[in-house]
C-alpha positions as CSV (number, residue, x, y, z in Angstrom):
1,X,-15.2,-1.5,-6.7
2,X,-13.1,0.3,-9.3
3,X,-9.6,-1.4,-10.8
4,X,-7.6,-0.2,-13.8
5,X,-4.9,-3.5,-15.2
6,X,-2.1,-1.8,-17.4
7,X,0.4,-3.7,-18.9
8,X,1.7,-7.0,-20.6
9,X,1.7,-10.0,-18.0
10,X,3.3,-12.0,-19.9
11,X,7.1,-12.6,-19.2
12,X,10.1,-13.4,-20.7
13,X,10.7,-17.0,-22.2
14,X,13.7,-17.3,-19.2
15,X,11.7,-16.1,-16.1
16,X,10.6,-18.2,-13.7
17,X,8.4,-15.9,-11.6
18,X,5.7,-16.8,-9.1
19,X,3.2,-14.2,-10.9
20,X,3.2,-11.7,-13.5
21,X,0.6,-9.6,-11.9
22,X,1.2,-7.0,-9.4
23,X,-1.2,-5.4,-7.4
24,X,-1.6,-2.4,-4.9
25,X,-3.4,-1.4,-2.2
26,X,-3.3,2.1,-0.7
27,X,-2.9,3.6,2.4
28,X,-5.4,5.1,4.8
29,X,-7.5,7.8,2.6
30,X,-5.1,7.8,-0.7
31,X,-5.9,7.2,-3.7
32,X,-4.3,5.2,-6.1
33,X,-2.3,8.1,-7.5
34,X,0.4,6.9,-4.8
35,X,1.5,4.1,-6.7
36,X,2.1,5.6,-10.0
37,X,5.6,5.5,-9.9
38,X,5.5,1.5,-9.1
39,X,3.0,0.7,-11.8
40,X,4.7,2.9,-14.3
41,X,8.1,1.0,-13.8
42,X,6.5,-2.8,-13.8
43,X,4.6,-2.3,-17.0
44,X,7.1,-3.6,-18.9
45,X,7.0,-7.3,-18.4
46,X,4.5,-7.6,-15.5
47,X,0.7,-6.5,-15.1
48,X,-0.4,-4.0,-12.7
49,X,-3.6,-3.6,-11.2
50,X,-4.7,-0.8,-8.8
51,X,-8.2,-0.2,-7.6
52,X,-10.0,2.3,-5.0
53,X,-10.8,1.0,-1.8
54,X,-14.1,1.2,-0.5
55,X,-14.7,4.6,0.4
56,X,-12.3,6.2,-1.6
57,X,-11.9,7.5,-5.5
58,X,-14.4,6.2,-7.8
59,X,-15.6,2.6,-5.3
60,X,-18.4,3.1,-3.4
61,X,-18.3,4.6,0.0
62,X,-20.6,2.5,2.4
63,X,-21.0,3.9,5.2
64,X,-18.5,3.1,8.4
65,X,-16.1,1.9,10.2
66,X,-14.6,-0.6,8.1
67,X,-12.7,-3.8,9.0
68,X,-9.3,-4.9,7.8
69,X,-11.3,-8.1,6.6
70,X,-13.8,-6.3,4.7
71,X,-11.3,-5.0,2.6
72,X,-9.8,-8.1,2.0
73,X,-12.6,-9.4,1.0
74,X,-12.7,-6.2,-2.3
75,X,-9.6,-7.1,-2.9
76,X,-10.6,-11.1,-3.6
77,X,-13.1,-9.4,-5.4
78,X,-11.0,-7.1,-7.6
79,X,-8.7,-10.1,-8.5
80,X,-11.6,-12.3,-9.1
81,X,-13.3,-10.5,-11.8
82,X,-10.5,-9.6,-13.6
83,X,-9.7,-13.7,-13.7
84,X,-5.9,-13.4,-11.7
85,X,-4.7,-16.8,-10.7
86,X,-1.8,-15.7,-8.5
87,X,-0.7,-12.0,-7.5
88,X,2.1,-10.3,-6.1
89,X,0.6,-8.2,-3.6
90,X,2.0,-4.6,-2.2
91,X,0.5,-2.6,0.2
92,X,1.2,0.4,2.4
93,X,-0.4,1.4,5.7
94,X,-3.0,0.3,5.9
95,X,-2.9,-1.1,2.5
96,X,-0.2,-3.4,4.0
97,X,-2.4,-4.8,7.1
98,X,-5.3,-6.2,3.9
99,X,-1.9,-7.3,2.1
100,X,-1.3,-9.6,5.3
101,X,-5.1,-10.3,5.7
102,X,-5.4,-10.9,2.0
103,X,-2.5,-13.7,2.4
104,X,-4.1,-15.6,5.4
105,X,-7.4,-15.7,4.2
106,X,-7.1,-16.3,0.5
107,X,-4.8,-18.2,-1.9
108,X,-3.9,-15.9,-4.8
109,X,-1.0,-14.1,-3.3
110,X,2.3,-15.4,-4.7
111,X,4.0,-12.7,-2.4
112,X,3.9,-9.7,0.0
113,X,5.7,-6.4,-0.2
114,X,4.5,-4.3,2.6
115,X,5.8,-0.6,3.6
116,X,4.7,0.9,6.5
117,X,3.0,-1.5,8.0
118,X,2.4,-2.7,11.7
119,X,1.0,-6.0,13.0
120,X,-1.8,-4.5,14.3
121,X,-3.2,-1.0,14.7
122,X,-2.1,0.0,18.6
123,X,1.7,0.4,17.2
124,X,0.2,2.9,14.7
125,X,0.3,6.7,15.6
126,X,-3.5,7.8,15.6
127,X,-2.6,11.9,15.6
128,X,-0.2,11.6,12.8
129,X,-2.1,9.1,10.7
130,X,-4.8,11.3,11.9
131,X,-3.0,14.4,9.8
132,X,-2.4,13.0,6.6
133,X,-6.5,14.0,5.3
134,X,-7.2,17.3,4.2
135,X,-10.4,18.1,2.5
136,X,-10.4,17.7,-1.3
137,X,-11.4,21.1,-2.2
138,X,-8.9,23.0,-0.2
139,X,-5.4,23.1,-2.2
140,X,-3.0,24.4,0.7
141,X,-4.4,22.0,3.3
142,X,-3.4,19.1,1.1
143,X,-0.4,20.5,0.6
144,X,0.8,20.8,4.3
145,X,-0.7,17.3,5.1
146,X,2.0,15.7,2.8
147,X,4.5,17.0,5.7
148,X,3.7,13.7,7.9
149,X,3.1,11.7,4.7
150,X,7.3,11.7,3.8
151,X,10.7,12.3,5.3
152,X,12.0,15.1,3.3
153,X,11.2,18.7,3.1
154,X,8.3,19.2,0.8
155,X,9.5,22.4,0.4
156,X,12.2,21.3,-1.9
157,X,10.1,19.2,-4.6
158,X,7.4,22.4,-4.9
159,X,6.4,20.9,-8.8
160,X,6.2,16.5,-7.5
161,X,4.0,18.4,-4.6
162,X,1.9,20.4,-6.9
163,X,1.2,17.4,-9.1
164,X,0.3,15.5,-5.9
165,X,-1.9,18.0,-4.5
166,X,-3.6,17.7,-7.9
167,X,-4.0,14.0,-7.9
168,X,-5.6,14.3,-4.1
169,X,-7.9,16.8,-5.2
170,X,-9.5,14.0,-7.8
171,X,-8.8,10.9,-5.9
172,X,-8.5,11.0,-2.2
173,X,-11.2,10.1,0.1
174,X,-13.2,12.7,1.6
175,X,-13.7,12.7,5.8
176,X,-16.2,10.2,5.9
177,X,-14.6,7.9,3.9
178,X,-11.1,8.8,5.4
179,X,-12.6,7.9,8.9
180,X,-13.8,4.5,8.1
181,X,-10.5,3.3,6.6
182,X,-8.8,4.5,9.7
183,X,-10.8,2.8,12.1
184,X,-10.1,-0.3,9.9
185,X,-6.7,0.3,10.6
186,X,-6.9,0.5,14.9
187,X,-8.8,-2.0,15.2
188,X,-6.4,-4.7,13.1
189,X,-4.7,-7.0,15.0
190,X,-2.4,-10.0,13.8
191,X,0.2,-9.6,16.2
192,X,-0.3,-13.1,17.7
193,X,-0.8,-15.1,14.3
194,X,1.8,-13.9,12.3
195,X,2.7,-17.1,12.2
196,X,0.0,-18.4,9.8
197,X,1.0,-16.4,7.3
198,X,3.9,-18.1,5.3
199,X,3.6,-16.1,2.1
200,X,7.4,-14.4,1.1
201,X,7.4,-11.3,2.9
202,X,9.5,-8.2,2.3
203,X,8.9,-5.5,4.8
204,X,10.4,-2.4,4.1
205,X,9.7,1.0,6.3
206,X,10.8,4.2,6.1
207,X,13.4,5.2,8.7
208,X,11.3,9.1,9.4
209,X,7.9,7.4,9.3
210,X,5.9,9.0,11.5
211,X,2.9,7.3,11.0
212,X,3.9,3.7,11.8
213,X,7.5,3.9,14.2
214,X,10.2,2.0,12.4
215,X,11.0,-0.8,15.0
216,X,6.5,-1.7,14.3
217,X,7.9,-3.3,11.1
218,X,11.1,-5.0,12.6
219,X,9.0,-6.6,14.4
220,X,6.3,-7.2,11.2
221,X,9.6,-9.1,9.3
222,X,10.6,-11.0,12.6
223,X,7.2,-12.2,13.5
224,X,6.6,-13.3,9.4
225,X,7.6,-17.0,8.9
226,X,9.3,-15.5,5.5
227,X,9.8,-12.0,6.4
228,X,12.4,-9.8,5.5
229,X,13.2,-6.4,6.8
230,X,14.9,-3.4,4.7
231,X,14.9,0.1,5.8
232,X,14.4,2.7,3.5
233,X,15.5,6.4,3.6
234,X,12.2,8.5,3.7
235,X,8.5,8.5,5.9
236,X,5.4,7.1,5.7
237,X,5.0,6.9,1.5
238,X,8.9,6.3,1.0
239,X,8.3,4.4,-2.2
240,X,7.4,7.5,-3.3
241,X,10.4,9.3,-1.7
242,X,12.7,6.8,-3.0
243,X,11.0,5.3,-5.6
244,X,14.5,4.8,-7.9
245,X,15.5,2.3,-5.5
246,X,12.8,0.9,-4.2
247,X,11.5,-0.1,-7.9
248,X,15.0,-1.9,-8.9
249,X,13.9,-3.8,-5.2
250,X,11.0,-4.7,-6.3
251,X,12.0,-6.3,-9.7
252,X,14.6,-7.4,-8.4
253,X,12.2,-9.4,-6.2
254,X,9.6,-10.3,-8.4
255,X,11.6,-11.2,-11.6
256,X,13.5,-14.1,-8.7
257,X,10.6,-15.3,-8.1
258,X,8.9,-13.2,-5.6
């Protein structure tokens, strides 16, 4: 498994925060490009870590399908040998199903902050999740996958597209990889035993997601002993969308205490 920590974890002498380590798992077939805009705004006072799921980026790519639990398991890994005690986890997609499988199984998550994210892999859309891969080498195909990927009109942010079509073109997984991760994500199911999971949950979802319908993580935040639901302007990957806001949310909630 490959992780990169940036930043200072140590906070100010008047916080009293659950952890001072943030870390982020992807959705299906991204790499960790997608958080950039997260990490970049926590440095400052918290540590980040991101790392490349199995199958994508610079981890190894075993071949699949893969299970929400395997990835779980990297993830304890990841936090493991880099020696973090407690963690605020964040996760999209399917990123946000190991955040919730993370959390039951293991004790280093101070908190969950999950976008996009269903309670088990029949409430996601398999054609649309289906259309956010494009092969690596081909620029324009990545370019008209983002459409599924976010709310607006890509059309409109032509240079934040180009960078992003760079980023996939070193990052992403290829077909192979993007399959496993996808079956990972059907075949999840924690619908009936949400309530085991107690960690503080914030669910937030975009309100044009087309990958994972809206009213999936309603029901994600109502079915969470400590969830919360706040909807977000934007699609699938609205923390990129709307990162402004969705960053002052998030220290917001981790500088309280997660």
């Amino acid at each position: 498994m490959y992780y990169e920590a940036r930043g200072d974890p140590r906070p100010p002498e008047d916080a009293d925060r659950a952890a001072d380590t943030v870390v982020f798992v992807e959705p299906a077939g991204y790499g960790a490009w997608v958080w950039g805009w997260q990490h970049a705004a926590l440095a400052e006072g918290f540590e980040t870590v991101t790392w490349d799921l199995r199958g994508t980026g610079r981890s190894d790519a075993p071949d699949g399908p893969y299970e929400v639990r395997t990835l779980a398991g990297d993830l304890e890994a990841v936090l493991s040998d880099h020696g973090v005690a407690d963690a605020h986890v964040v996760g999209a997609g399917l990123g946000g199903m190991v955040a919730l499988e993370y959390a039951h199984r293991y004790d280093r998550a101070a908190s969950l902050t999950l976008f996009g994210t269903a309670a088990a892999g029949d409430r996601v859309d398999a054609d649309a999740l289906d259309s956010l891969f494009a092969p690596r080498d081909d620029p324009e195909a990545l370019r008209a996958s983002l459409r599924n990927a976010f709310g607006a009109d890509i059309d409109a942010h032509a240079d934040v597209v180009d960078e992003i079509v760079g980023w996939r073109r070193e990052e992403d997984a290829d077909r192979a990889g993007f399959d496993a991760q996808a079956a990972a994500m059907a075949a999840f199911d924690r619908s009936d035993s949400l309530y085991e999971i107690t960690t503080p949950a914030r669910v937030y979802h975009g309100v044009d997601d087309a990958v994972v319908p809206t009213e999936a993580g309603r029901d994600l935040a109502e079915g969470l002993p400590r969830g919360e639901f706040t909807a977000v302007e934007g699609g699938h990957c609205c923390f990129v969308e709307e990162s402004a806001a969705v960053n002052d949310a998030l220290l917001g909630d981790f500088e309280d205490g997660g």
